[in-house]
C-alpha positions in Angstrom: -22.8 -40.2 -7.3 -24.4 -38.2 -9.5 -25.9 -36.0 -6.3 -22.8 -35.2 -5.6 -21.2 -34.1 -8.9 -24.1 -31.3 -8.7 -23.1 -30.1 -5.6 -19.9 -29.7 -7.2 -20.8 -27.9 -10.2 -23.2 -25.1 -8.0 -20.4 -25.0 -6.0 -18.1 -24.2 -8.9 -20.7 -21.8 -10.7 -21.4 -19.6 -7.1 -17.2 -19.0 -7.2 -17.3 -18.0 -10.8 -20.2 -15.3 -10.1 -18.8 -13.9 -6.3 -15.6 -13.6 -8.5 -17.2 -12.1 -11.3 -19.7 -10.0 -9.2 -16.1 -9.0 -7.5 -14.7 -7.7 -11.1 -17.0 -5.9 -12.1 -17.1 -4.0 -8.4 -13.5 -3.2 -8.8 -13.6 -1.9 -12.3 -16.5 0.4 -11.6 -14.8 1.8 -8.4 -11.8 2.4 -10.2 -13.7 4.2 -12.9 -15.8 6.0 -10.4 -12.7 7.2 -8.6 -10.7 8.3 -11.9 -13.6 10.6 -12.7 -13.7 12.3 -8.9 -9.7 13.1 -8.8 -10.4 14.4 -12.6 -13.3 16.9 -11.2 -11.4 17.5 -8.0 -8.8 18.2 -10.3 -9.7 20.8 -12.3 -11.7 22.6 -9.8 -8.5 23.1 -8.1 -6.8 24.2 -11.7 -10.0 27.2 -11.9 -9.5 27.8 -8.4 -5.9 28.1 -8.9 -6.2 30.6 -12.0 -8.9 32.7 -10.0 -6.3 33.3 -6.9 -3.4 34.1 -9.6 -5.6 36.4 -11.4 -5.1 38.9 -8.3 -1.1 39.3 -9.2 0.5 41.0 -11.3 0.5 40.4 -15.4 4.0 38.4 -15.7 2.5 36.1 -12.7 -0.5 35.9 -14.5 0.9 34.4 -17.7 3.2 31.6 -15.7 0.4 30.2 -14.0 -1.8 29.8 -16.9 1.0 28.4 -18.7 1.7 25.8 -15.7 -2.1 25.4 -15.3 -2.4 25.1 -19.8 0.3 22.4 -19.6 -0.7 20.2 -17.0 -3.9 20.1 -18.9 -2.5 17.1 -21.0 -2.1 15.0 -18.2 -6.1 14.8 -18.1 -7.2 11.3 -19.5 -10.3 11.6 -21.6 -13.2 9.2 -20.2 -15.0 6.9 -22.8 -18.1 8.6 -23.4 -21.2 6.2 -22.0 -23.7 5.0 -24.3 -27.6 3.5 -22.8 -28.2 0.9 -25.8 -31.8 -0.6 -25.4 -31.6 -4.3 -26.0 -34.5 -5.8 -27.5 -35.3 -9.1 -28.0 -39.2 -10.8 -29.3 -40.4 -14.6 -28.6 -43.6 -15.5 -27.3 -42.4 -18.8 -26.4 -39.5 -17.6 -24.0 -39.9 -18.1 -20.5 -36.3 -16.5 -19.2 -34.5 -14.5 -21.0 -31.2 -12.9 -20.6 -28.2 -10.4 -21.8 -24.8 -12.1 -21.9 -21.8 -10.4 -23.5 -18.2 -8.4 -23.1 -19.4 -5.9 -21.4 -21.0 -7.3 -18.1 -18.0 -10.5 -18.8 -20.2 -12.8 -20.1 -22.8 -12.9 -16.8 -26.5 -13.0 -17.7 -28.1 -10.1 -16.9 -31.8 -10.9 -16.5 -34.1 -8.5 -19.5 -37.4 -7.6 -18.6 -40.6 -9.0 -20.4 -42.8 -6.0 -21.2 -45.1 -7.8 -23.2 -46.5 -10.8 -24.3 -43.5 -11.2 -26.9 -41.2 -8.5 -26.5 -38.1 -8.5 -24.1 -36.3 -5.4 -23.1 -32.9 -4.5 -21.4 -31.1 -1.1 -21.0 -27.7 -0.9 -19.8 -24.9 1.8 -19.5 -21.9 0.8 -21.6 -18.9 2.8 -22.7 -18.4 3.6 -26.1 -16.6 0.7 -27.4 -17.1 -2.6 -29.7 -18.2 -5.5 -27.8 -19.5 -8.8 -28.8 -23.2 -10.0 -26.9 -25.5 -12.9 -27.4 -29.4 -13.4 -25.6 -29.9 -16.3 -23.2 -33.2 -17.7 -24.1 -34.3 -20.8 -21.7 -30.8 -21.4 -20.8 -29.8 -21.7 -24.9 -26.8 -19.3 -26.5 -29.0 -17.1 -29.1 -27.5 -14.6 -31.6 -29.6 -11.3 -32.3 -31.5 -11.9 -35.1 -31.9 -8.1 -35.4 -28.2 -7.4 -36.4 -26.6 -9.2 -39.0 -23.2 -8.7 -38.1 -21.2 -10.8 -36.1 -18.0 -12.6 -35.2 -16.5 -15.7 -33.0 -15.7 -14.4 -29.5 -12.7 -15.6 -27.7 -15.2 -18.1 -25.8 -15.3 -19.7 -29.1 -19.4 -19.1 -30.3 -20.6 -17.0 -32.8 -21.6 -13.6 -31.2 -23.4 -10.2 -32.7 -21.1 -7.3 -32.8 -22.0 -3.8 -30.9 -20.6 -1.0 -32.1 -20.9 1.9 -30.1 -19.6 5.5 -31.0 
């Protein structure tokens, strides 16, 4: 019986990462193909002002108005961020980076000493909320005193990044 309740539950937890694992795919394709049309974008804007440059003056001054005004369309990309996430405990034999921005999925930090854990990621700039997974067990970061109660319901440290 109880054999095969765990089948059940690694069943349940591989679903939760594909789908997860799925998420985060489409959200970074989606960002990675908002930035291309933006760069294809404006080098068809300079290109466009170059071949207009060749007319005559009153030409000139329409199509840098149509090219000025279409300039607000551009949506401004959150600036990205490479916070280094630190984490110290001799003790520790796994330890890992839960939090907002990677939707609660450990990511796996890398022991670079005897006590000291490390992790870098690339975040945009933003205010998340983040915990460490040490052995298996939900730990707040004892390095910043701030924090809150995510909408998972446990107490979480607060990143802030601008």
């Amino acid at each position: 019986m109880k054999l095969s309740w765990l089948k059940v539950l690694i069943v349940l937890n591989v679903l939760i990462v594909m789908t997860s694992l799925g998420v985060i795919y489409f959200r970074y394709s989606e960002l990675s193909r908002t930035s291309q049309s933006l760069s294809i974008s404006s080098i068809d804007k300079e290109e466009s002002l170059v071949t207009h440059q060749a007319n005559s003056q009153s030409d000139l001054k329409e199509s840098t108005f149509s090219v000025l005004s279409n300039e607000s369309s551009f949506v401004s990309l959150p600036k990205i961020r490479r916070p280094k996430f630190v984490y110290f405990s001799s003790k520790a034999k796994k330890v890992a980076l839960i939090g907002d921005f990677n939707d609660w999925i450990p990511t796996p930090m890398k022991k670079v000493s005897s006590s000291k854990w490390e992790l870098t990621l690339e975040i945009p700039e933003g205010r998340y909320l983040y915990n460490f997974l040490v052995d298996g067990k939900i730990v707040l970061d004892p390095n910043n005193k701030l924090s809150e109660i995510s909408k998972e319901g446990f107490k979480s440290s607060v990143l802030d990044l601008r």
